[in-house]
N, C-alpha and C positions, 0 to 999 in steps of 0.2 A: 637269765644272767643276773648277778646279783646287782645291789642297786649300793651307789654310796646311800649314808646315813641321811637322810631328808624327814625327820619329823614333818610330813603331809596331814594338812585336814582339808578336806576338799566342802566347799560352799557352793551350794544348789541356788543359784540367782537369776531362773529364769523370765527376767521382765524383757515384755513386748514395749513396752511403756514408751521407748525411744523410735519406734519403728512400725510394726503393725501384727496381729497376730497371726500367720502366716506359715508357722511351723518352728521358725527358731528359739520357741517355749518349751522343746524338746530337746533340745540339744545336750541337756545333764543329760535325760534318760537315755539318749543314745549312748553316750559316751560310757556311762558307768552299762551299759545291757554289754559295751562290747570288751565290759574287762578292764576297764579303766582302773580302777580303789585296787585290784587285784595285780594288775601290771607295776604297779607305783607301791604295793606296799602298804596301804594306807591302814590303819586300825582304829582310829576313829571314827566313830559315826558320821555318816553327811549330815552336815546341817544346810535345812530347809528354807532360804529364805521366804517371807511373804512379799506376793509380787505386788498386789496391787491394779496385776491385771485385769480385775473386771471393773476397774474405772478408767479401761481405756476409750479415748473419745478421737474422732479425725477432725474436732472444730479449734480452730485454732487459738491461744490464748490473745486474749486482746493486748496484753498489758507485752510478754514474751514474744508474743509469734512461734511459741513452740507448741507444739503436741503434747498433753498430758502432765503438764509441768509442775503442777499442786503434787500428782499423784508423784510424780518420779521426784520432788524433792523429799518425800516422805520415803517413800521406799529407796532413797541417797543414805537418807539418817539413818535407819535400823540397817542394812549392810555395812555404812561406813561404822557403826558400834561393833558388829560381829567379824569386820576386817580388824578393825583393832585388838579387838581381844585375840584373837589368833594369831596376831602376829608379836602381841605384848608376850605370851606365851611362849615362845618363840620357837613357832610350825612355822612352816611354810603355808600360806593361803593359796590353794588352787580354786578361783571363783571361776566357776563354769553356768555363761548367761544362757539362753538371753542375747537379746542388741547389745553393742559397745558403749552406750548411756549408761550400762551400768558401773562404767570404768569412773564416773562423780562421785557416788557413794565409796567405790574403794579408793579413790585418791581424800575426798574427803577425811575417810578414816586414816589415812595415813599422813594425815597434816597434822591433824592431832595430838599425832605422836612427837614429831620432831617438824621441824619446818624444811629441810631439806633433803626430800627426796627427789629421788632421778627417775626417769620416768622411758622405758624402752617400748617402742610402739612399731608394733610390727603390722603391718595396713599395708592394703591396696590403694586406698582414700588418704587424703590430706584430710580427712574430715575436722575442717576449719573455716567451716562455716558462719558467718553472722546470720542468728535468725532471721533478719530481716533479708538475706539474701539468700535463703533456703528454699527450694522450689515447693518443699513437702513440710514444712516444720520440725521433721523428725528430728529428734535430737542425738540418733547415731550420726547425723553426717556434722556434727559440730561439738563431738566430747572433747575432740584435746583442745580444741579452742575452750571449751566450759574451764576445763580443769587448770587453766592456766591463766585463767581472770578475765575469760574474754567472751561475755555473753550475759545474758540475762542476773542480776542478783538472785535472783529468787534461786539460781542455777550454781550460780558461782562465787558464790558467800555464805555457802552455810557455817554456821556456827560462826562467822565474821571470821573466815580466814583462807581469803581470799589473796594473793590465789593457791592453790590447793598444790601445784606445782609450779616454781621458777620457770620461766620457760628456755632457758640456760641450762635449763637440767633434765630439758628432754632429746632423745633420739630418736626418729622417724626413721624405719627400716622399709624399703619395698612400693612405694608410691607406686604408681603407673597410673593417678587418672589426670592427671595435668591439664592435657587440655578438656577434659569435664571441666576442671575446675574454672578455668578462665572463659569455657563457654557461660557459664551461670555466675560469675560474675564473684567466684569465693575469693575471699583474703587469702594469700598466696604467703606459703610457709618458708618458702626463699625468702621473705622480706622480714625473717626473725631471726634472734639469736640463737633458735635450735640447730641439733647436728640435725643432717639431713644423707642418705644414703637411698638415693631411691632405687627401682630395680633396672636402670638402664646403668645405673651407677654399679649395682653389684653382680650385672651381667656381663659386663666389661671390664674387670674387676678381678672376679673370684671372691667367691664368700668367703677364703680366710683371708684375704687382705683384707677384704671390708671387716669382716669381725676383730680381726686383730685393731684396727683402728678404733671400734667401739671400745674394745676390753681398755686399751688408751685411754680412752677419753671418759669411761668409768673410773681410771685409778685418780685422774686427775681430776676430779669434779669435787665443787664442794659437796656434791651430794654422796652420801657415805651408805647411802643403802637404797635402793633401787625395788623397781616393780615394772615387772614384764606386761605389756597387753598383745595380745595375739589373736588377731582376727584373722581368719581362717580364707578371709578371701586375698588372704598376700600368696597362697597357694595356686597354681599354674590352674587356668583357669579349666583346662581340658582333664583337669587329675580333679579337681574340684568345682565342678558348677552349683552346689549344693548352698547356692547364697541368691541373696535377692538381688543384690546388686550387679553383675558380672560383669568382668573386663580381660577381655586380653591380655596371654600372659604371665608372669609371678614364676613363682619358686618352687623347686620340687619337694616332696614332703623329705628327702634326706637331706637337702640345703635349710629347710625350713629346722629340724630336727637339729644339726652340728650348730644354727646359730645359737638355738635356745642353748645346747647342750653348754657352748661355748660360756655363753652368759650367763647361766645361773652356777657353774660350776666356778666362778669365781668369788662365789660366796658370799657376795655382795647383795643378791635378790631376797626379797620379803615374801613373793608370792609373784601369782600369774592371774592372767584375767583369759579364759576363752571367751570368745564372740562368735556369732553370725552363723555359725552351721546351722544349716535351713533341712533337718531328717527326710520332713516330706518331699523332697526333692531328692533324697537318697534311697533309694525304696528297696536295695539290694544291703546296705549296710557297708556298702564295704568304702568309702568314703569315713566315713567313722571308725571304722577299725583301723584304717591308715592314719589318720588322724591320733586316735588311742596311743598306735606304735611309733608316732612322732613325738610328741611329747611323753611319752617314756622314754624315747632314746636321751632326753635331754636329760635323764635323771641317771643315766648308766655309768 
């Protein structure tokens, strides 16, 4: 089926850096084995980020309390260089991780540009974490809190511009870990000025009322250009267990597919962020091939 006009370059950003190495350093190569560049159109070359991954370490920073923090502020910098340039350009950025810590580097780069961007985050996790109240350090289960002023400097001041997103100008699609979060004691994203749509919300609902309410609150933001994150574990967890995390629950890949479809065809999006698909826990592929046909439907 033909695709509208999407100038695509797709960014190879597979760091464990925020998480552990575990399988989800695989997730480009799955995705482009099952067709991916091919499905989208794409004629640029992949570019290859450096991960940085063989300076991953489980000892925790003294100073952060995060996991690998020296390393993932460094490999922030040179992604958030290579999201700029690709989106100055003006492709579309498909970053394909990798854990959701890499969602710093590409918010980073995109503060760069302008100071307000919006920020659509499509999770099973509130990942809004204080390092100090993170059971593991990892720094996926507290990127939209990084990216939004709220964690370690080292993490959330690069280049002094902090914070990387208004937090007014983000929207949380798909939650369901709630009470995780209140057992471990995270900062509770109810208590902020983000939109918030969790999946008890969009399963009682209907995904086009909830999407029509987001396209809403996209026209009316001061934020005038946007960037999709999309971790793969806001997918119903019996159609997707190919993550480390797993929760009962989430969206089906064509509900997952009409939001994207919904949101980036408003022309307002700069790029997308994949997360979290864990291959080796897909050992048949076909998790990734649905996956593939979800996010190409959002570009039909």
């Amino acid at each position: 089926m033909p695709k509208q006009h999407h100038d695509i370059e797709i960014l190879s950003a597979p760091s464990i850096l925020g998480l552990r190495p575990s399988g989800v350093e695989k997730l480009a190569d799955a995705l482009l084995a099952c067709g991916l560049a091919d499905e989208l159109q794409v004629y640029h070359p992949v570019k290859s980020m450096p991960t940085f991954n063989h300076l991953y370490s489980t000892k925790r920073d003294a100073v952060t309390q995060c996991l690998n923090s020296d390393a993932l502020r460094q490999f922030s910098v040179a992604l958030g260089r290579e999201v700029k340039q690709t989106v100055q350009q003006k492709r579309f950025a498909l970053v394909l991780g990798g854990d959701c810590s890499i969602l710093i580097g590409v918010c980073a780069g995109l503060r760069s540009i302008h100071s307000h961007y919006g920020l659509i985050f499509l999770d099973a996790h509130a990942d809004f974490y204080a390092s100090s109240q993170s059971v593991t350090g990892e720094v996926a289960d507290m990127d939209l809190a990084i990216v939004t002023g709220n964690g370690p400097v080292l993490l959330t001041d690069i280049h002094g511009q902090r914070p990387y997103i208004n937090i007014d100008n983000v929207i949380h699609l798909g939650q369901r870990d709630w009470k995780e979060t209140q057992y471990y004691g995270s900062n509770d994203i109810r208590a902020t000025p983000m939109h918030r749509f969790n999946y008890a919300v969009i399963k009682n609902n209907g995904v086009d009322t909830v999407v029509k309410k987001v396209v809403t609150i996209m026209k009316r933001s001061k934020a005038k250009r946007w960037w999709v994150h999309f971790d793969t574990d806001v997918l119903n967890d019996t159609i997707n267990p190919a993550v480390d995390y797993r929760l009962k629950g989430g969206l089906s890949f064509r509900q997952t597919g009409n939001i994207l479809k919904r949101i980036i065809g408003t022309g307002k999006v700069d790029g997308m962020t994949v997360t979290i698909l864990n291959p080796a826990l897909d050992r048949s592929g076909k998790i990734a091939r649905n996956i593939v046909r979800t996010i190409s439907q959002a570009f039909i």
